[in-house]
C-alpha positions in Angstrom: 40.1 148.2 -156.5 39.2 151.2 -158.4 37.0 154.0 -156.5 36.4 157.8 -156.7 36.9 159.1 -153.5 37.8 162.3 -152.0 40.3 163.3 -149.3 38.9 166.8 -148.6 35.5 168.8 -148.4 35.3 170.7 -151.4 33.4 171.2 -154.6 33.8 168.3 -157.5 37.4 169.0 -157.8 38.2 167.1 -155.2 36.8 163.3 -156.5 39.7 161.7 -157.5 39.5 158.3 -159.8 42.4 156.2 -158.2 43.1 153.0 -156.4 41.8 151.7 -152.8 42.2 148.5 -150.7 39.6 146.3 -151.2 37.9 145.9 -148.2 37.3 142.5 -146.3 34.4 141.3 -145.0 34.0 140.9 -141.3 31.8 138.1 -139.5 28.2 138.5 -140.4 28.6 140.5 -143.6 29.2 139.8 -147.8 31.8 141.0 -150.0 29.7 142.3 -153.2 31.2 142.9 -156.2 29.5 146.5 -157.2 28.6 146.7 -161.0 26.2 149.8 -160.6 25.9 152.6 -158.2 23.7 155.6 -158.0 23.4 159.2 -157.2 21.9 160.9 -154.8 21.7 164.8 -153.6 22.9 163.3 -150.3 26.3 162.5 -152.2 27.1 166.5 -152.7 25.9 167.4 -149.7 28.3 164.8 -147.8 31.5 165.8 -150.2 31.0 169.6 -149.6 30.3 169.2 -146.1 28.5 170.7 -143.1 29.7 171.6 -139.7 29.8 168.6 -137.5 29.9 166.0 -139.9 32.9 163.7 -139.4 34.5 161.5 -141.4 36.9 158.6 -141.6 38.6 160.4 -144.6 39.0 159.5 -147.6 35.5 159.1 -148.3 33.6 157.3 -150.7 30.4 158.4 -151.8 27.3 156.4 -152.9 24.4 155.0 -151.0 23.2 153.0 -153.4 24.6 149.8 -155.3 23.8 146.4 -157.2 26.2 143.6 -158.0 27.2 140.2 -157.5 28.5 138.6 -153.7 32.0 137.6 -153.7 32.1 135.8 -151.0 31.3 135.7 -147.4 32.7 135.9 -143.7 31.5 133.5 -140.9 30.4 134.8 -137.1 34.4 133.1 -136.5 35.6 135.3 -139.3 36.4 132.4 -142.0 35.8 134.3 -145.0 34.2 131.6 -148.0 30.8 131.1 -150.1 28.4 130.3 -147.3 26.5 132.6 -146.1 27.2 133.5 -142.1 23.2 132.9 -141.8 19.8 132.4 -143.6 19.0 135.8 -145.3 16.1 138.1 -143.8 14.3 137.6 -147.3 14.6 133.8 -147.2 15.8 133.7 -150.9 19.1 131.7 -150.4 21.9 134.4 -151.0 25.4 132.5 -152.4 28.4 133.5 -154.0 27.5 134.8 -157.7 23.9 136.0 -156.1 22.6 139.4 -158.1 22.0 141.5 -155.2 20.8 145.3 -154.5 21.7 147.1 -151.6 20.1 148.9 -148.9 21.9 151.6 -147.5 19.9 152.1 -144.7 22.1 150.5 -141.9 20.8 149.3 -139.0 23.2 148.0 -135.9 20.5 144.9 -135.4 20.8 144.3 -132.0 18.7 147.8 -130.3 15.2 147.7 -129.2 14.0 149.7 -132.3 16.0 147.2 -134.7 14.9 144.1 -132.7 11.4 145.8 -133.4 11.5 145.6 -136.5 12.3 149.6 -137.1 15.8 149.6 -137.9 15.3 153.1 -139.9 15.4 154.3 -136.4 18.1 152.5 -134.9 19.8 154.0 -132.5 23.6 153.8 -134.0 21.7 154.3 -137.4 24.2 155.1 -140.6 23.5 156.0 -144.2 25.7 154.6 -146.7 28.1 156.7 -148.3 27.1 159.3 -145.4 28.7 158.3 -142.5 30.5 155.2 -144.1 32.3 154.6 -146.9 29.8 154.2 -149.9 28.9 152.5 -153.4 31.3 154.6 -155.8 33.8 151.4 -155.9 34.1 148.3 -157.2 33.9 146.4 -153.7 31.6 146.9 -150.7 30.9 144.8 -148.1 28.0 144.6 -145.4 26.0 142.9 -143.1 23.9 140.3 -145.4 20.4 141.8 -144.2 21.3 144.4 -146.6 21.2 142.4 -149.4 18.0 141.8 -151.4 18.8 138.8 -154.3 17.7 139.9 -157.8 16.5 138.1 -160.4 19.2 136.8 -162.7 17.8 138.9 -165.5 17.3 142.2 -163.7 19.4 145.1 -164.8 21.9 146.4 -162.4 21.2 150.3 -163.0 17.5 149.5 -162.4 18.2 148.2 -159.5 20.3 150.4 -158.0 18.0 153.5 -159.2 15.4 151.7 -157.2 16.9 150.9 -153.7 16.9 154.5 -151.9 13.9 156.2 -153.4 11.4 153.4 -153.6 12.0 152.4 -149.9 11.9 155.7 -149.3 9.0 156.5 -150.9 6.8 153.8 -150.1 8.0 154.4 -146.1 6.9 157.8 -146.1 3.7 157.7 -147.7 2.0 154.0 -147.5 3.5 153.4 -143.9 3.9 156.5 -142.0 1.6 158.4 -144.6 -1.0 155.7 -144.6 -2.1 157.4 -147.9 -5.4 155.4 -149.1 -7.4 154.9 -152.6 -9.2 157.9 -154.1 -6.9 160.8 -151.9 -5.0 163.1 -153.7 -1.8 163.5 -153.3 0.5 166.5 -154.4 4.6 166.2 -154.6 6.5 169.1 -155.2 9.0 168.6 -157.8 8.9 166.9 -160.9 12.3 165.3 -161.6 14.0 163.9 -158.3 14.3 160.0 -157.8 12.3 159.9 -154.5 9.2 162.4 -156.4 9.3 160.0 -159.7 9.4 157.4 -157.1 6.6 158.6 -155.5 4.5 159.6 -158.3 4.4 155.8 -159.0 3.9 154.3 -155.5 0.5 157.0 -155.4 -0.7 155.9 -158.2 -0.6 152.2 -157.1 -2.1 153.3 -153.9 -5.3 154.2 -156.1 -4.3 158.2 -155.3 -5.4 161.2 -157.4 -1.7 162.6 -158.1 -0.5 166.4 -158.6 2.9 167.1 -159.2 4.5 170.8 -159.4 7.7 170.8 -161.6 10.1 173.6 -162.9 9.2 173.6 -166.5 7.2 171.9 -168.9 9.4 169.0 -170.1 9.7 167.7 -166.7 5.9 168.0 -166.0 5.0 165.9 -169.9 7.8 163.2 -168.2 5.5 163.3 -164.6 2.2 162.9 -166.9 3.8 159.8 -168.4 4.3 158.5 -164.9 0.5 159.0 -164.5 0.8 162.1 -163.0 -3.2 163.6 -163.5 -2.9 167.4 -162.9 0.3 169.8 -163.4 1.3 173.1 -162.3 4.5 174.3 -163.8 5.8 176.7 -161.1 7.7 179.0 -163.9 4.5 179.9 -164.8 2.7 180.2 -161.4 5.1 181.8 -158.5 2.1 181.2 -156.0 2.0 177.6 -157.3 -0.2 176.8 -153.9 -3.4 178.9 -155.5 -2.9 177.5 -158.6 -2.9 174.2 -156.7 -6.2 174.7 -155.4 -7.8 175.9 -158.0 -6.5 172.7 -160.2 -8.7 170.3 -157.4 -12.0 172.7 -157.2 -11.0 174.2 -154.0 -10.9 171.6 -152.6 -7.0 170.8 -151.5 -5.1 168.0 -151.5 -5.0 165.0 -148.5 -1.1 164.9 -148.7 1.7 167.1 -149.9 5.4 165.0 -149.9 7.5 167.9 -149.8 11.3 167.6 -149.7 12.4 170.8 -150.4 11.8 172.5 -147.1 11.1 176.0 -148.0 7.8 175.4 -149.6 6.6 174.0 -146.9 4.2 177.3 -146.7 3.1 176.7 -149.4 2.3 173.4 -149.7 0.6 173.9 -146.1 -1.7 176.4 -147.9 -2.8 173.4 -150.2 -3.7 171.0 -147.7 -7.5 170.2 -146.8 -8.3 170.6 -142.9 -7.0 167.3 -141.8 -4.3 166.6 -143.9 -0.6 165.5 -143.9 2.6 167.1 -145.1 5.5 164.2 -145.9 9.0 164.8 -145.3 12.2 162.7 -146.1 14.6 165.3 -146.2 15.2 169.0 -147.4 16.7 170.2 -150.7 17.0 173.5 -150.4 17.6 174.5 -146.6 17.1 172.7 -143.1 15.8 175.9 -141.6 13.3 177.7 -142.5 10.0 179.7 -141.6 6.3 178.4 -141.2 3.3 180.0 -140.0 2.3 177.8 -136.9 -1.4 179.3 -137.1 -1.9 176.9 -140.8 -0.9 173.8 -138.5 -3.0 174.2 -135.6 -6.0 175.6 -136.9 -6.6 173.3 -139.9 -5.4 170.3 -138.1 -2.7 169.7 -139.9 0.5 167.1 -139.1 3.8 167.0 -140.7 5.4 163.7 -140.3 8.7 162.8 -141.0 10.3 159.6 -142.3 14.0 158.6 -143.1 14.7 155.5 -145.5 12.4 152.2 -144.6 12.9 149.4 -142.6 14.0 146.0 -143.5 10.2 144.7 -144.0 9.5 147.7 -146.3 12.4 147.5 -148.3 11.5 143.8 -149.1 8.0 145.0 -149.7 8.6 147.6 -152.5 11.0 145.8 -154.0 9.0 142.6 -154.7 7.1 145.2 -156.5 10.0 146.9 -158.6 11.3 143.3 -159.7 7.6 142.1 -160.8 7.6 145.1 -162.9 4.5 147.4 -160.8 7.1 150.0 -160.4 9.8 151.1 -162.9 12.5 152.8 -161.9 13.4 155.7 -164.4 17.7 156.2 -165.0 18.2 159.7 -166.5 21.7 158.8 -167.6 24.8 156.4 -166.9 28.4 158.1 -166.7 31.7 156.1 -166.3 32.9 156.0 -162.6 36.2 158.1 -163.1 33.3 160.8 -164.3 31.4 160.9 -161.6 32.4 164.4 -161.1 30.2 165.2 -164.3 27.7 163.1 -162.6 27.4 165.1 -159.6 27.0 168.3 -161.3 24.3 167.1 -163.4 22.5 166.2 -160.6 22.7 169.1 -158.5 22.0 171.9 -160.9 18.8 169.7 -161.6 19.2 168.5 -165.1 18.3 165.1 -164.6 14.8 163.6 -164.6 15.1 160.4 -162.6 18.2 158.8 -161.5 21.5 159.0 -162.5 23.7 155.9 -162.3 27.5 155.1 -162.3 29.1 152.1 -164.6 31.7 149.9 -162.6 34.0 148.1 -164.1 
């Protein structure tokens, strides 16, 4: 099969377009034919590298995917076009299904999976972080992964969808429990999980704010249904210009993802409030100010992915057309490379999706 991969940490020079084995399924799991993937920050991050992180090398990147099934492997490893077991979605998965995956991966059998919280398993794995990922033409997984599309629903919507949704919806309807008539601020404009979330708010019946680098990016938010903007170019101390946009009054939630702005978007919290958190942009360590936290009764909760039952949820709602994913641009997969470096010098405005085959 054809893949971009890469056999050493490094910066984009090292993803190489070439040929790879095609996997094979094992007992429980689908062989999916992958016709779209799609990007993530997660993917540079993972190819440059951090201490600790180990690989089986060479790597493919890509968490997130949609395509057709291939076939399937049985729990005594005959691989053919029945499905091993009933699907988790109860939609009747078979060979030539439309499926999009979820990359959050589960082991199934812990207390927190058999709970219903596989997000927090406890041999959790990330697609294309700790195993090989959606840059290929072939993947295959465990069939819980697999949600069937309808036959009409486009691949690169689908695959824009998958991470940031789930992720989205996880962090502030379930952990966030963010109600009708709050108002919620995210910081950043452009990123899948913030356009993602700027929807999901909205649904919710939430007052949105959204801070964003420059004016372009803010007009795209508005048209999301974004209702106040704060372009940060223009306001350094974006947090006072925050609070003064909502009458001094602050905001009920903050998703941040960035991490370093966490100040600030502590400073635009009401007493009571919640900062979200699904990961960190621009640094995992940085410096708060304990005395915001504790004296305006403040919590910070953290979320990774979704589990099986929100994944279902939020994407019943993409495929009936309540949330649209937005695809910045498609690039060929031997230029995924270009990809990459669109993505992480912050050019895009939504998603940015990979052609296969």
């Amino acid at each position: 099969m054809k893949t971009t991969l890469f056999r050493q940490h490094g910066g984009p020079e090292v993803l190489e377009y070439t040929d790879f084995p095609t996997p094979e399924p094992k007992p429980g799991e689908a062989l999916v034919r992958v016709r779209a993937a799609a990007l993530n920050r997660m993917d540079v991050m993972v190819r440059n590298g951090w201490p600790g992180l180990k690989l089986e090398l060479p790597h493919i990147n890509g968490a997130d995917g949609a395509g057709e099934i291939v076939s399937f492997c049985s729990a005594d490893g005959r691989v053919g076009g029945t499905p091993p077991y009933r699907d988790p979605f109860g939609v009747g998965l078979g060979v030539g299904s439309r499926v999009v995956i979820n990359a959050n991966l589960g082991c199934g059998q812990c207390d927190y999976c058999l709970s219903g919280w596989d997000n927090m398993c406890r041999n959790w794995h990330l697609l294309g972080e700790t195993v090989r990922g959606t840059y290929a033409e072939y993947i295959c997984l465990p069939v819980r992964q697999l949600y069937k599309l309808p036959d009409d629903f486009d691949f690169h919507q689908a695959a824009a969808a998958a991470l940031v949704y789930q992720t989205a919806w996880h962090s502030l309807i379930t952990r966030g429990q963010l109600k009708a008539g709050e108002t919620v601020l995210i910081v950043g404009a452009g990123g899948g999980v913030n356009t993602a979330s700027i929807q999901v708010a909205k649904l919710a019946g939430a007052q949105v704010v959204v801070v964003g680098s420059n004016a372009d990016k803010l007009a795209q938010a508005e048209s999301l249904g974004a209702d106040i903007l704060v372009d940060r170019s223009k306001n350094e101390d974006w947090s006072k210009a925050v609070f003064t946009a909502t009458n001094k009054r602050g905001v009920d939630a903050v998703v941040d993802n960035v991490g370093t702005t966490f100040m600030q978007s502590l400073r635009c919290l009401k007493k009571g409030g919640r900062l979200l958190t699904v990961g960190n942009s621009a640094a995992p360590r940085f410096e708060i100010d304990n005395r915001y936290v504790f004296a305006k009764h403040l919590s910070i909760i953290g979320a990774t992915m979704s589990h099986l039952k929100d994944f279902s949820t939020v994407m019943d709602l993409v495929v009936a057309g309540k949330l649209k994913p937005i695809v910045d641009k498609t690039f060929p997969l031997k230029d995924a490379a270009a990809a990459q470096e669109r993505l992480w010098k912050g050019e895009n405005f939504g998603k940015i999706t990979l052609e296969i085959g």
